[in-house]
C-alpha atoms as a printed R data frame, in Angstrom:
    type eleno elety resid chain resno       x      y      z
1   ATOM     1    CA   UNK     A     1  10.391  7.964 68.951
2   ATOM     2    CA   UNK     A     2  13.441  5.110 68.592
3   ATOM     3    CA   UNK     A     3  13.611  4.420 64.670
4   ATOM     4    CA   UNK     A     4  14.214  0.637 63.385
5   ATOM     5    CA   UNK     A     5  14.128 -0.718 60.235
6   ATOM     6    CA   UNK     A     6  14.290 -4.142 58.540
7   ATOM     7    CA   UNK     A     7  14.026 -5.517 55.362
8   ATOM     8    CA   UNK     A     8  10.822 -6.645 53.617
9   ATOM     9    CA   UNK     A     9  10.651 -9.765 51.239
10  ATOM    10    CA   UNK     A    10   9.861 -6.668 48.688
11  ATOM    11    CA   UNK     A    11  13.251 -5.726 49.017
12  ATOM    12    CA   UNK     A    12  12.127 -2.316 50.450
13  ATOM    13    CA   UNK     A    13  12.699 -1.288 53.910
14  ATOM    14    CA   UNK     A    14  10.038 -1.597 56.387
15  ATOM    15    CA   UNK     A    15  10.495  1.265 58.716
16  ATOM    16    CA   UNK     A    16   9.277  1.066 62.648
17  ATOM    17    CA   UNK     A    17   8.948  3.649 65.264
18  ATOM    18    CA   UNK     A    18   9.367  2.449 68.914
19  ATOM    19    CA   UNK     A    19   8.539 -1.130 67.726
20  ATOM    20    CA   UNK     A    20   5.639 -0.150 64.929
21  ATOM    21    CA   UNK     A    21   5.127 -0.242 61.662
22  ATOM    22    CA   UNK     A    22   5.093  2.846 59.716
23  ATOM    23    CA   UNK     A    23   5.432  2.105 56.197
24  ATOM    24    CA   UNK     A    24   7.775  0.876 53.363
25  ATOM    25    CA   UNK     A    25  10.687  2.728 51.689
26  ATOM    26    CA   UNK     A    26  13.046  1.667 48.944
27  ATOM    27    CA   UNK     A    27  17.204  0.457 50.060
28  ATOM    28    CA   UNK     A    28  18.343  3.641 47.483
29  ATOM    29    CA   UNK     A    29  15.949  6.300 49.231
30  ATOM    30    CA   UNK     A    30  16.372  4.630 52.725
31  ATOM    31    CA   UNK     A    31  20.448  4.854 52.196
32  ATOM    32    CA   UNK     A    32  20.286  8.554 50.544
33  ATOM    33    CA   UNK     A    33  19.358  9.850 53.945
34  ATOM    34    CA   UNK     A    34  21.700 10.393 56.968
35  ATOM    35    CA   UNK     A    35  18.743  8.118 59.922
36  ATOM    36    CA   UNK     A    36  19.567  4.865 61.124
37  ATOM    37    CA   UNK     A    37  18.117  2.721 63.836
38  ATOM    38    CA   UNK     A    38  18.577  4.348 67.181
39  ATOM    39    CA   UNK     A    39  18.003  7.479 65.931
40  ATOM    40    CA   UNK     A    40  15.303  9.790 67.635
41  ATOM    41    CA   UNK     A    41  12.570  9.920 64.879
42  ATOM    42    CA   UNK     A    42  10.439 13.008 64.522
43  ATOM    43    CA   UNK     A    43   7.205 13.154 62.603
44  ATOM    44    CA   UNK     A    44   8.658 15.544 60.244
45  ATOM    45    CA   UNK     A    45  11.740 13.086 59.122
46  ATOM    46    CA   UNK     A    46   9.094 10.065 58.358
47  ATOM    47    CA   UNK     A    47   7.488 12.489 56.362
48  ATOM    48    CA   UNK     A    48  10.501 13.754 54.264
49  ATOM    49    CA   UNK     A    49  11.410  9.901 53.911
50  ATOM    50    CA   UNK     A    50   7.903  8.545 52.733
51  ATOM    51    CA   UNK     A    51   7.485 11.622 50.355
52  ATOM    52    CA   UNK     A    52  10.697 10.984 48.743
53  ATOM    53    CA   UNK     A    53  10.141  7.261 48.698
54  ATOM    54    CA   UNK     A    54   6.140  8.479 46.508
55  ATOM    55    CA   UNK     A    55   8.260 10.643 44.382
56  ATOM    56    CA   UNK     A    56  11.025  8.164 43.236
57  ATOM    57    CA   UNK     A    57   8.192  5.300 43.023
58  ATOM    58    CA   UNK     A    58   6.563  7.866 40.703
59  ATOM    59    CA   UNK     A    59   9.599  8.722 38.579
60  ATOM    60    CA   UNK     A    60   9.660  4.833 38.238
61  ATOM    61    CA   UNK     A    61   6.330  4.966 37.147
62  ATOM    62    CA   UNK     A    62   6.419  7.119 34.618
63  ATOM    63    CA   UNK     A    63   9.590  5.465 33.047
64  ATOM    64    CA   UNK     A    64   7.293  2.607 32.324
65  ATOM    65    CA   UNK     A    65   4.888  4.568 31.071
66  ATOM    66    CA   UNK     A    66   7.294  6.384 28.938
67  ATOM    67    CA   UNK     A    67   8.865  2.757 27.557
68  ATOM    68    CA   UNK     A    68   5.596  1.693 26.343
69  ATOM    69    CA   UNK     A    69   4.852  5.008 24.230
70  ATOM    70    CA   UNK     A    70   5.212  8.220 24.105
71  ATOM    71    CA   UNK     A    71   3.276 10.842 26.535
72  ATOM    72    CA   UNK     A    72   2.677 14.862 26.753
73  ATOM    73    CA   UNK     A    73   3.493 16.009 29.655
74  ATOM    74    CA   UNK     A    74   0.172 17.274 30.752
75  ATOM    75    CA   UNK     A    75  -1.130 13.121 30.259
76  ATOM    76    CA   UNK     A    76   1.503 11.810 31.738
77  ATOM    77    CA   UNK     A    77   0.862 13.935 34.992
78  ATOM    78    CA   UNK     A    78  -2.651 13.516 34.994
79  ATOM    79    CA   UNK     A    79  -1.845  9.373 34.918
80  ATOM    80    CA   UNK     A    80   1.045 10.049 37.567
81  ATOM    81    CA   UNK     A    81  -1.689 11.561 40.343
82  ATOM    82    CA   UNK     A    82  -4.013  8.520 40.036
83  ATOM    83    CA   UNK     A    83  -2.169  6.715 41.906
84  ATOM    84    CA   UNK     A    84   0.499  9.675 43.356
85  ATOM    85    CA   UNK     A    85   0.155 12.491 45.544
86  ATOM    86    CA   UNK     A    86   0.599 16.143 43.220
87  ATOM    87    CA   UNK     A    87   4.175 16.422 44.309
88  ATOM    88    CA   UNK     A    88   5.316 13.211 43.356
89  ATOM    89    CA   UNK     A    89   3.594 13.222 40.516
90  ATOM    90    CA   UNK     A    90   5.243 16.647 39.368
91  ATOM    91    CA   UNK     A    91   8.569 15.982 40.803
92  ATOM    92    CA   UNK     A    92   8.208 12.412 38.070
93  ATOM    93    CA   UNK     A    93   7.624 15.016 35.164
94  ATOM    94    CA   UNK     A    94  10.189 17.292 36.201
95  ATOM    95    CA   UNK     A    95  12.815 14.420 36.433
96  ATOM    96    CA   UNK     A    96  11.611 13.228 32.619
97  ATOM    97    CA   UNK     A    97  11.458 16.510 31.170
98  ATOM    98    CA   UNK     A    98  14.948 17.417 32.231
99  ATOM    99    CA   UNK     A    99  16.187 13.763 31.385
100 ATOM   100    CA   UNK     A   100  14.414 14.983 27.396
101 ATOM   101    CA   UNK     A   101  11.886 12.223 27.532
102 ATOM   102    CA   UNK     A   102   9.075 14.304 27.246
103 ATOM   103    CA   UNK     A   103   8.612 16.220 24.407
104 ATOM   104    CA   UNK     A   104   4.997 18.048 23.444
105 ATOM   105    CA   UNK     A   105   5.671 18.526 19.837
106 ATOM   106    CA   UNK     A   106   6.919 15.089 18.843
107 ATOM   107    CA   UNK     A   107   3.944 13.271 20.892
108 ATOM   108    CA   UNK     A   108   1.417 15.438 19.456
109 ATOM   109    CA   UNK     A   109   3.155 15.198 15.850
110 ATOM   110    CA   UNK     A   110   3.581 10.910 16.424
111 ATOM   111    CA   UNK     A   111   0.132 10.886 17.734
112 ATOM   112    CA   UNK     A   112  -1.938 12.947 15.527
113 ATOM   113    CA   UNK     A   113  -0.143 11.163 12.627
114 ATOM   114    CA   UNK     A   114  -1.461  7.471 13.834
115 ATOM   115    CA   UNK     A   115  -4.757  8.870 14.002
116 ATOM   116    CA   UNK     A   116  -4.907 10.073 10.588
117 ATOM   117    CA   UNK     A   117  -3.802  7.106  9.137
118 ATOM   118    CA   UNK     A   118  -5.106  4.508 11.520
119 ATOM   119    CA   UNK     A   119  -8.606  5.631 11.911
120 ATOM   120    CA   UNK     A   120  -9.141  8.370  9.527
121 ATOM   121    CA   UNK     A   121 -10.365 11.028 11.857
122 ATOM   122    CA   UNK     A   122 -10.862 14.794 10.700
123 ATOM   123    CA   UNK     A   123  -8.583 17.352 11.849
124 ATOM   124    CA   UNK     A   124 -11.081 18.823 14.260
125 ATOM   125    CA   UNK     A   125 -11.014 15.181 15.784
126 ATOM   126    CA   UNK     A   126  -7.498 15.167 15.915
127 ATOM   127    CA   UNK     A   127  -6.948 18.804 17.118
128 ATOM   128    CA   UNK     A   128  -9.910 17.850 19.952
129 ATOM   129    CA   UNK     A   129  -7.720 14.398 20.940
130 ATOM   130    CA   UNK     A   130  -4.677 15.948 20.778
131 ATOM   131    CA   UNK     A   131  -6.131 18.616 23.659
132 ATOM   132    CA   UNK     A   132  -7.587 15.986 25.596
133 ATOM   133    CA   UNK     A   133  -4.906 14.302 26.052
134 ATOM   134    CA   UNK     A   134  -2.814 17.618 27.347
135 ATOM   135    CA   UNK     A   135  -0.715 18.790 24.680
136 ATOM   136    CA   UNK     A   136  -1.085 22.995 24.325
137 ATOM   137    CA   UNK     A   137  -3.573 24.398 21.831
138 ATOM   138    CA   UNK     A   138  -1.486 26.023 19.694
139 ATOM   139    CA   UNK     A   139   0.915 23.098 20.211
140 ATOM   140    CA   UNK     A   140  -2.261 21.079 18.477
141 ATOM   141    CA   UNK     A   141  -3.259 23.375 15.737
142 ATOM   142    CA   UNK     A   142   0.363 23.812 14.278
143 ATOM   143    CA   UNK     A   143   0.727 19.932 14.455
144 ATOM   144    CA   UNK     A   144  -2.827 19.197 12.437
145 ATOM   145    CA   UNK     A   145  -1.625 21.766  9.796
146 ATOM   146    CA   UNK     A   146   1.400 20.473  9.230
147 ATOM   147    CA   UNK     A   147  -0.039 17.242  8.384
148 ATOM   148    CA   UNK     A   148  -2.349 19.173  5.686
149 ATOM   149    CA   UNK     A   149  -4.639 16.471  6.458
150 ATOM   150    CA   UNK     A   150  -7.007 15.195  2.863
151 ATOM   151    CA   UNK     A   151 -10.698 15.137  4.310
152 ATOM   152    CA   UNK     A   152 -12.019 12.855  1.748
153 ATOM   153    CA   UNK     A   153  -9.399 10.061  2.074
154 ATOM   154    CA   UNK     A   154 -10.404  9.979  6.007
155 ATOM   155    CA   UNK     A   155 -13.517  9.550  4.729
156 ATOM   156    CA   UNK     A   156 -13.033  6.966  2.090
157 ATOM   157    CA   UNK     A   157 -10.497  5.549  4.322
158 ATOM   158    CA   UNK     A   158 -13.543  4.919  6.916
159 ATOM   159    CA   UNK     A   159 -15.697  3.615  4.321
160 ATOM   160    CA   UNK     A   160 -13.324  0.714  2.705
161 ATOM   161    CA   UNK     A   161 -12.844  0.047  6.355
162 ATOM   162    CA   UNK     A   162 -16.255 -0.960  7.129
163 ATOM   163    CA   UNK     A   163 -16.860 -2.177  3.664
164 ATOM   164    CA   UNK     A   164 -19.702  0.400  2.941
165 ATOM   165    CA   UNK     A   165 -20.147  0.946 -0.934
166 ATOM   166    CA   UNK     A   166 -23.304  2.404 -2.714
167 ATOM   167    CA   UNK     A   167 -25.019 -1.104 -2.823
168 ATOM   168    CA   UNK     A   168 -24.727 -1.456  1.000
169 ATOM   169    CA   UNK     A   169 -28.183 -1.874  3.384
170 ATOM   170    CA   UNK     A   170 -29.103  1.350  4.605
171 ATOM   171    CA   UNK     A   171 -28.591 -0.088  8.381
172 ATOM   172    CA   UNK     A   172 -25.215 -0.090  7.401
173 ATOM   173    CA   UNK     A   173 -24.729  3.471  5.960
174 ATOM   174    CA   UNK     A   174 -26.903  4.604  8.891
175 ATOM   175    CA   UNK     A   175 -23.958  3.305 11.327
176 ATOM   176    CA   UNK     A   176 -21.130  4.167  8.750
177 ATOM   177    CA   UNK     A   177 -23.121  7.871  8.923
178 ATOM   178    CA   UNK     A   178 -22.562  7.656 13.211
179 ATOM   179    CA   UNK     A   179 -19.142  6.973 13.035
180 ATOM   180    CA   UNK     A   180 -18.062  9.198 10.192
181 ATOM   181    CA   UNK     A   181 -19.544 11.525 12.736
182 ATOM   182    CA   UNK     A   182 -17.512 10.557 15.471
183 ATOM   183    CA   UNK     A   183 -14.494 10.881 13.682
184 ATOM   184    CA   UNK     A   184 -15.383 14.375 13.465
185 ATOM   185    CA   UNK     A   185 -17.135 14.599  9.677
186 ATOM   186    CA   UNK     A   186 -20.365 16.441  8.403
187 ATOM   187    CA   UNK     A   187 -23.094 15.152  7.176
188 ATOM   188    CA   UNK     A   188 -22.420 17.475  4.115
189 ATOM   189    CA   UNK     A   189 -19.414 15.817  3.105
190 ATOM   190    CA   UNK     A   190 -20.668 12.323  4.281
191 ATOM   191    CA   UNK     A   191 -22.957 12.450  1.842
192 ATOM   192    CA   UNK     A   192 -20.808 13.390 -0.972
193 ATOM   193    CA   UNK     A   193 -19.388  9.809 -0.975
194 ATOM   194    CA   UNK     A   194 -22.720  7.869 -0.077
195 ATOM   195    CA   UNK     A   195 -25.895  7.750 -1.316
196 ATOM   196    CA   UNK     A   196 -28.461  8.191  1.795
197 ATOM   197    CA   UNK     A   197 -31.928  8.492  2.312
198 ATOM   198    CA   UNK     A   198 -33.206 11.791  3.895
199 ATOM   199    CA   UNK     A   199 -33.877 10.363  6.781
200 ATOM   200    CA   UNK     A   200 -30.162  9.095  7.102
């Protein structure tokens, strides 16, 4: 197979084989390998230039993703292969990690802090978020005890939030109840800090 190439109005490079389209590759990862047209094309050389065309449009990727906020690793992959094959996806990581953009600690440390003083949460809610989202299990317990988290300001934190006092409807403790919940609080301790019906 004869290999051409031209540009795109993407600014990538739209590479052909005997006269048809194949797909498009950046100008730096086009450049970075030795093929130009005329060159016999094999199927093993388009497939060495496409996957290192995914992997730096991956790494590219995840530099966004890395601008907007900080990411564990572990998210930050599984974000990568929604729209990247596993090797590009991991070869992204590897690049950031290496680069020190990625740190576990320090996003699970930034992260459970904004939860514990933007929404209150428990530390069982935390610790549960902070695995969800990737970060190590020990990683997450030594993060929520370092923050030596106070239970009952999450809790009272929740309540001024959504203006719930003694005086307010029971409709309105009953969803207060739910979300104090949610944020990973027993009914035990809920009820410390309202007054509820049994049925509540």
């Amino acid at each position: 197979m004869e290999l051409s190439t031209a540009p795109n109005k993407n600014g990538r490079i739209n590479i052909y084989t005997d006269g048809e389209f194949r797909f498009a590759v950046s100008a730096f990862v086009y450049r970075s390998f030795p093929w130009r047209d005329g060159d016999e094309a094999t199927e093993e050389m388009l497939a060495e230039l496409k996957a290192a065309d995914d992997a730096e449009r991956a790494h590219e990727s995840a530099l966004r993703m890395l601008t907007a906020r900080a990411h564990g690793e572990k998210e930050l992959y599984r974000k990568l292969r929604q729209k990247y094959d596993a090797e590009a996806a991991q070869s992204a990581v590897d690049r950031c990690k290496e680069a020190g953009l990625i740190d576990d600690a320090a996003f699970a440390a930034g992260l459970a802090e904004s939860l514990c003083s933007r929404k209150g949460w428990s530390p069982e809610r935390v610790k549960t978020e902070l695995i969800f989202r990737g970060v190590d299990k020990n990683i997450a317990e030594n993060t929520v005890e370092a923050l030596d988290i106070d239970r009952d300001s999450g809790i009272i934190k929740l309540l001024d939030k959504m203006k719930i006092t003694d005086d307010s409807p029971e409709k309105d403790k009953a969803r207060a109840v739910r979300r104090l919940i949610a944020a990973g609080y027993g009914i035990g301790e809920i009820r410390k800090h309202l007054n509820l019906t049994d049925e509540q």
